[in-house]
Legacy VTK file of the C-alpha trace (Angstrom):
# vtk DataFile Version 3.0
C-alpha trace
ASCII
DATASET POLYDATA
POINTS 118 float
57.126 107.162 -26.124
59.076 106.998 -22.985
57.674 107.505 -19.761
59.217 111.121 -18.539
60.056 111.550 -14.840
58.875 114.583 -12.979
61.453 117.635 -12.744
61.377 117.132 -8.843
62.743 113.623 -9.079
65.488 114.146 -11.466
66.606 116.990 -9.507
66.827 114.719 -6.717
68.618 111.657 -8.320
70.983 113.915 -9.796
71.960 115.263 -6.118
72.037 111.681 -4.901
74.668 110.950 -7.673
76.525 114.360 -6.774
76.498 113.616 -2.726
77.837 110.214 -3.435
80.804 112.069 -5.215
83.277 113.112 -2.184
85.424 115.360 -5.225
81.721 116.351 -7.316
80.955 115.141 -10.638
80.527 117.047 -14.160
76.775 116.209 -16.126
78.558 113.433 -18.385
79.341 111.497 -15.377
75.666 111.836 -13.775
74.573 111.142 -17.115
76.410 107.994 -17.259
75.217 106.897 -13.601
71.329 107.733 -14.240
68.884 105.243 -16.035
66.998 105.695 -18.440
67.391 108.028 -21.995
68.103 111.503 -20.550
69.591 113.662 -23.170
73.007 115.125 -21.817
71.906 118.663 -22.210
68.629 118.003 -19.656
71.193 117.005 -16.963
73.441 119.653 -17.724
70.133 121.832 -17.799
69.267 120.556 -14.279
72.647 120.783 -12.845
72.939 124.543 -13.533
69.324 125.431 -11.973
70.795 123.269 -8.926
73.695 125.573 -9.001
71.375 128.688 -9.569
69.374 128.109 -6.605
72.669 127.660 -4.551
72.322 124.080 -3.621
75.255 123.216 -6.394
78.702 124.723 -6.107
80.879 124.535 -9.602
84.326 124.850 -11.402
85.465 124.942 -15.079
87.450 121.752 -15.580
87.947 121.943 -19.463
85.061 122.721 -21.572
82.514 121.268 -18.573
81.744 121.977 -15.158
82.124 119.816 -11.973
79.534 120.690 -9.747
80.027 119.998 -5.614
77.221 120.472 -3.203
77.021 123.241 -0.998
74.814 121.343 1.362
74.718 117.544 2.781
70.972 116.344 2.141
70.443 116.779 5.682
71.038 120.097 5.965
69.112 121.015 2.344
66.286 119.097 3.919
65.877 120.502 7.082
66.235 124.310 5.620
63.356 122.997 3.349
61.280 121.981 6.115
61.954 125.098 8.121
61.169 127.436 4.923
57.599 125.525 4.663
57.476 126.704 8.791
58.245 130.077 7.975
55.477 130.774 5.445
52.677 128.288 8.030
50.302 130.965 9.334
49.584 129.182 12.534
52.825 127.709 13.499
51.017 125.211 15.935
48.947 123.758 14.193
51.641 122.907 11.535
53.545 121.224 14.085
51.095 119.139 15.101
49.973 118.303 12.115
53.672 117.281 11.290
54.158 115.385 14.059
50.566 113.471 13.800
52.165 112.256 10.384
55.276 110.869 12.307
55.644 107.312 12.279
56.497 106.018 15.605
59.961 105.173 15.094
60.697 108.894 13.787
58.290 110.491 16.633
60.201 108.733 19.359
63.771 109.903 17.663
62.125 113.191 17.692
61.117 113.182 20.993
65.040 112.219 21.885
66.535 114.986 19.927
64.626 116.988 21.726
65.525 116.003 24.823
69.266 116.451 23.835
69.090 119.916 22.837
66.788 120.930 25.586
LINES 1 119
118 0 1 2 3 4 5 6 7 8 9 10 11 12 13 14 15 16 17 18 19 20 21 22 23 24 25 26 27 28 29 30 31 32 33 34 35 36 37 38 39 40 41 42 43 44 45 46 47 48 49 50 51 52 53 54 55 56 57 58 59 60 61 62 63 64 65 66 67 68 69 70 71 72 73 74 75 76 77 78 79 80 81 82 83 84 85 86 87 88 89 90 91 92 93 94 95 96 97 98 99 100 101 102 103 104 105 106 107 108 109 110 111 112 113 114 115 116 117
């Protein structure tokens, strides 16, 4: 039996493949670039949840679709981080929480961002 990866991961390899793509790529060709023994449907299947929840853009090109992203990881990621803010009951303590889980390096690029846009 083969060892099956959790939805959350293939969703993200599969956007790895498709921001590596400057022109997008159709399931076949993320299908071809992933490991492992994915049946062509699942990626297809993941692809069009991707472009459900609007982080995947697509166009027919013949009986397929090439799917684009709407987003560049750092902009899906930071709109994740600030919809987990939004829903944090005490704001504060979130924060600090967050940045207590920092490393170092990423706390003092933090701290110069902020500076910046200050």
């Amino acid at each position: 039996m083969s060892q099956r990866r959790p939805m959350g991961a293939l969703e993200t390899a599969v956007l790895e493949h498709v921001w590596a793509s400057p022109h997008g790529l159709t399931p076949r060709q993320v299908l071809d670039a992933l490991e492992g023994d994915l049946a062509y449907t699942t990626v297809m299947t993941i692809m069009n949840r991707l472009w459900t929840k609007g982080v995947l853009e697509r166009e027919r090109e013949g009986r397929a679709f090439r799917y684009a992203p709407v987003f560049s990881e750092s902009e899906l990621v930071a709109g994740r981080m600030a919809k987990a803010l939004e829903v944090a009951s005490d704001r504060e303590a979130t924060l600090s929480r967050f940045v207590r889980e920092l490393t170092n390096e990423d706390e003092a690029l933090l701290r110069s961002l902020l500076r910046k846009e200050g």
